[in-house]
C-alpha positions in Angstrom: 2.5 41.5 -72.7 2.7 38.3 -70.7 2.6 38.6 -67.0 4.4 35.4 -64.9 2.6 34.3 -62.1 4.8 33.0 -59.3 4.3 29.9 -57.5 3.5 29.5 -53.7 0.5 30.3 -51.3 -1.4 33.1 -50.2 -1.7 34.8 -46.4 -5.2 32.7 -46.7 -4.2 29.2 -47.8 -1.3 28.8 -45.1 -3.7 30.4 -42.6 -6.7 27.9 -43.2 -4.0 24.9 -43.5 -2.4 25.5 -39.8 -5.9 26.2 -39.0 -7.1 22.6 -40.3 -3.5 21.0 -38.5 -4.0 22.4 -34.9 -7.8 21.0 -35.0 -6.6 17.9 -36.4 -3.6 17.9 -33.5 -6.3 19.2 -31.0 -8.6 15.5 -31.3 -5.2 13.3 -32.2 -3.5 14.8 -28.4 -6.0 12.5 -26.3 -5.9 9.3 -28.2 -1.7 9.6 -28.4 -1.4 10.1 -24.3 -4.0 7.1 -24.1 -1.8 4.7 -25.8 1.3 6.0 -24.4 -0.3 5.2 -21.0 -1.6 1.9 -22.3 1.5 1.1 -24.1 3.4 1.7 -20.2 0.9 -0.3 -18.4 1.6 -3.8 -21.0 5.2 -3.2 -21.0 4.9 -3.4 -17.0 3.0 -6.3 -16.8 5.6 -8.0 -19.5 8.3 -6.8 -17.7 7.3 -8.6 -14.5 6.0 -11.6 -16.1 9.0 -12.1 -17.3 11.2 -11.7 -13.9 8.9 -14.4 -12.8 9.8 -16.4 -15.9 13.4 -15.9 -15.7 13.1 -16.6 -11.8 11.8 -19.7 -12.1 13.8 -20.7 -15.0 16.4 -20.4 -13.3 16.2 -22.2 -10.1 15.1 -24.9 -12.1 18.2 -24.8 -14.1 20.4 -24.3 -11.0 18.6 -26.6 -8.4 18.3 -23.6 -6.2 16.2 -21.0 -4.9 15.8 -17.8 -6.6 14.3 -14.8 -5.9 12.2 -11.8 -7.2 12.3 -9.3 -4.6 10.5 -5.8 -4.5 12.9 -2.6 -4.1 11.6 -1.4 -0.6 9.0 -3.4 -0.2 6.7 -1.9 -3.5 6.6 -3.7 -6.5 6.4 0.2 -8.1 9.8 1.0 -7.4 11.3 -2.4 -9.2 12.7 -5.9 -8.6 15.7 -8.0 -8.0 16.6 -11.6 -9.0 18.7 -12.9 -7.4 20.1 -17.2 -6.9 20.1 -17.7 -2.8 23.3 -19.9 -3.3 23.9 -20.3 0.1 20.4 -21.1 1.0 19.5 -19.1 3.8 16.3 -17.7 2.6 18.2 -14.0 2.3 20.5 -12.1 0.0 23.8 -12.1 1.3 26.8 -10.4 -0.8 29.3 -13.4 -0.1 27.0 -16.4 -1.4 24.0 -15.3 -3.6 24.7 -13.7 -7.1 22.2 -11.2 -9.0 20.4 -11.9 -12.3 18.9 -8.8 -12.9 17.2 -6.0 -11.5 14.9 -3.5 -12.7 14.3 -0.1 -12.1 10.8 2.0 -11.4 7.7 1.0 -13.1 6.2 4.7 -14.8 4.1 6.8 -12.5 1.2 6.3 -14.3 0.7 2.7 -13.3 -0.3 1.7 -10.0 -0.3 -2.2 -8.6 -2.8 -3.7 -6.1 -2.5 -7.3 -4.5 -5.3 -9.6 -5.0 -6.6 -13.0 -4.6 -4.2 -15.3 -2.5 -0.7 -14.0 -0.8 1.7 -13.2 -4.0 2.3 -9.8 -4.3 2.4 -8.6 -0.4 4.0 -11.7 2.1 7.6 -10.4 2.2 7.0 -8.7 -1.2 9.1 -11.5 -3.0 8.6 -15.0 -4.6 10.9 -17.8 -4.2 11.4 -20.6 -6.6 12.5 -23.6 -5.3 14.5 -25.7 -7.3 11.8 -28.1 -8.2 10.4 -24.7 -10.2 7.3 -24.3 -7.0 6.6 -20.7 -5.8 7.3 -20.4 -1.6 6.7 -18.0 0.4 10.2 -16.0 1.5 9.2 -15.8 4.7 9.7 -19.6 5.3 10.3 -20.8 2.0 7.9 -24.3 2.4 4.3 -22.6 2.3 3.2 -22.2 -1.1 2.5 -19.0 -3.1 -0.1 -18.0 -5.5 -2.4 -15.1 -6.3 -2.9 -12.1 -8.2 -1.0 -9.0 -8.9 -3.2 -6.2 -10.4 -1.9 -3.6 -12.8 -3.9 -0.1 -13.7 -3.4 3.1 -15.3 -6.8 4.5 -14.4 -8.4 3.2 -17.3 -6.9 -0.3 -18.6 -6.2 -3.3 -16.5 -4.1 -5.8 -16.1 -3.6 -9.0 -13.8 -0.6 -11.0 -13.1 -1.4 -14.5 -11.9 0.6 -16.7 -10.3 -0.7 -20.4 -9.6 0.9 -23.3 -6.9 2.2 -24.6 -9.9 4.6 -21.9 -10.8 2.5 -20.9 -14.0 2.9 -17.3 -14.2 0.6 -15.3 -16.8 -0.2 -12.0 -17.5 -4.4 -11.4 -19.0 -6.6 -8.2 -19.4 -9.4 -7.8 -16.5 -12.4 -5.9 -17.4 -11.5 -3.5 -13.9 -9.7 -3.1 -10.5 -11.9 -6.0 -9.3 -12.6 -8.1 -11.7 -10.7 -11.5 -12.3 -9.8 -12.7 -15.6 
């Protein structure tokens, strides 16, 4: 007589494969949250190398000031670009018209001012029309500087020359320039 043997696993084989998964899971759970992190911290610097980019841009394609302006004073919280039509160095809802805006940068990313003034007088650039970064405050003295961008582990630098050349590069830490 022939006995059939049914496919499938024992209590053993599924035990030792879900075994062998969570310590695979268990090494794999760091690495994921350090990219994630990493991941937030490039998109960040992107994101506000490019409202620089689009800022400047524009006034050059306007022949006008624009604007990147810090929601409440902290870069963390997001941005506004806006065209200072009426040139009077502010926003004001009858004259000036809004680009864009973006909202909160992820908690895990932090900024610190550096080198030079951009980043903290008036926590805004202007771009004259002539594509120049000025100050907000007067909109004649020139901006540049550094913006730097951490996670805890990774860093990042926005730089910002007289020229208007914005760029975004790695630093080796909080202190370091690049």
């Amino acid at each position: 007589m022939k006995t059939l043997r049914r496919g499938g696993f024992t209590l053993i084989e599924l035990m030792v494969t879900l075994a062998l998964l969570a310590a695979m899971l268990a090494l794999a759970a760091p690495s994921f949250i350090a990219f994630q992190r990493n991941s937030e911290l490039r998109g960040a610097a992107n994101d506000i190398l490019a409202a620089l980019l689009t800022a400047r841009s524009e006034a050059l394609k306007r022949n006008a000031n624009v604007f990147v302006v810090a929601t409440d004073s902290d870069w963390t919280k997001g941005w506004t670009i806006y065209v200072d039509a009426d040139m009077d160095l502010d926003w004001t809802s009858a004259g000036d018209s809004t680009l864009a805006t973006h909202g909160a940068l992820p908690k895990s990313v932090t900024l610190t001012t550096g080198a030079g003034n951009f980043g903290s007088v008036d926590y805004a650039v202007m771009f004259n029309g002539a594509g120049f970064p000025k100050q907000k405050s007067n909109g004649a003295s020139p901006l540049s500087g550094t913006i730097g961008i951490e996670n805890g582990s990774e860093f990042r630098r926005i730089v910002l020359s007289n020229a208007g050349r914005a760029r975004v590069c790695k630093a080796t830490s909080a202190s370091s320039s690049c």
